[in-house]
N, C-alpha and C positions, 0 to 999 in steps of 0.2 A: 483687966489689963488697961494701963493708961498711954489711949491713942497721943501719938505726937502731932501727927499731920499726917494728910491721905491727899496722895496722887492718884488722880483718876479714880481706877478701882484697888490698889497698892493702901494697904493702912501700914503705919510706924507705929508702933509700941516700943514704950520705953522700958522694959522689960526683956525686949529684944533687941537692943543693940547692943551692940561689942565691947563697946568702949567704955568711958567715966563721961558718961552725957552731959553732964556739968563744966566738960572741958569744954561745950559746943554754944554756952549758953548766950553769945553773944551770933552763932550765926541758924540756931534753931528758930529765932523770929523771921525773919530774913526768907526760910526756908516754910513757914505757916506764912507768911503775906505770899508770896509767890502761888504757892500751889495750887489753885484754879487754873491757873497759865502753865502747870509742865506737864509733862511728859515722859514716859521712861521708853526705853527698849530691854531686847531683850540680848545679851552677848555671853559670851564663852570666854574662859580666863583658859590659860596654859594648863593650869595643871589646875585639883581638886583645891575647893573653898578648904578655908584654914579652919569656920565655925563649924563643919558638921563634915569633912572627908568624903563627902557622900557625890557633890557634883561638881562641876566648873561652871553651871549655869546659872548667869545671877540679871536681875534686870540691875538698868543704870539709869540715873535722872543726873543731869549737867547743868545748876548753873552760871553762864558766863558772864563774869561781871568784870570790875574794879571796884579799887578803895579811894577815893581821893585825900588829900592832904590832912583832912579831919577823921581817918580811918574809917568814913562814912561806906556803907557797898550801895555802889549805882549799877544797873543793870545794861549789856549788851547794847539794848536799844536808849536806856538812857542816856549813854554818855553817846551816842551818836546824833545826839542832838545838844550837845553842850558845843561851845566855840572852841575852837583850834587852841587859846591859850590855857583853857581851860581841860583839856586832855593830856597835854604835856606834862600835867599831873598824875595821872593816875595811873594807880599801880596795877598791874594783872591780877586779878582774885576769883578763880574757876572753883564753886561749890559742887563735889560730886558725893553722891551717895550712889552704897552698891547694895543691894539687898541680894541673899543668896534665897531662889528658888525653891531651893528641898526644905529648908529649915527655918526661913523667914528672918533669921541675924541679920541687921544692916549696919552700916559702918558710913561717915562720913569722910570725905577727903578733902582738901584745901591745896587746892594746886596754888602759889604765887608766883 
């Protein structure tokens, strides 16, 4: 199987994701610089995952960034160090991945 990137002890295969990964391909780098620095938890969805019926137990990794004017992604702590004129730019852009527990499927999200 070919690893995407690994949080902590969490591996991604591309094999096991959800979606058309090729949709991702501008924030899968983004997500391999980062991952030394995350972290996941572990949370409870309403009702059973949609990949396997089996749980509602999936871990989650969040992260909170922005785009600025160049569609560039700065991170949380990045842009809290940019100047005041320099914020008024940028747009909200929260990366979450949810991986499901029993079955290992993870799925990407793009809050804006």
């Amino acid at each position: 199987m070919k690893k995407i990137f690994e949080i902590k002890d969490l591996k991604f295969y591309e094999e096991e994701f959800l979606d058309n990964i090729e949709d991702y391909d501008d924030v899968i780098p983004i997500i391999q610089e980062l991952s030394l620095e995350l972290n996941y938890e572990e949370i409870e969805t309403v009702g059973n995952n949609d990949c396997c019926n089996m749980t509602n137990k999936n871990y989650i990794v969040e992260i909170p960034g922005f785009l600025d004017k160049e569609d560039n992604f700065i991170t949380k702590d990045e842009a809290e160090k940019l100047t005041e004129e320099s914020e008024m730019s940028l747009s909200l852009f929260v990366i979450r991945i949810y991986k499901c527990r029993e079955c290992n499927k993870w799925i990407i999200d793009i809050l804006e």
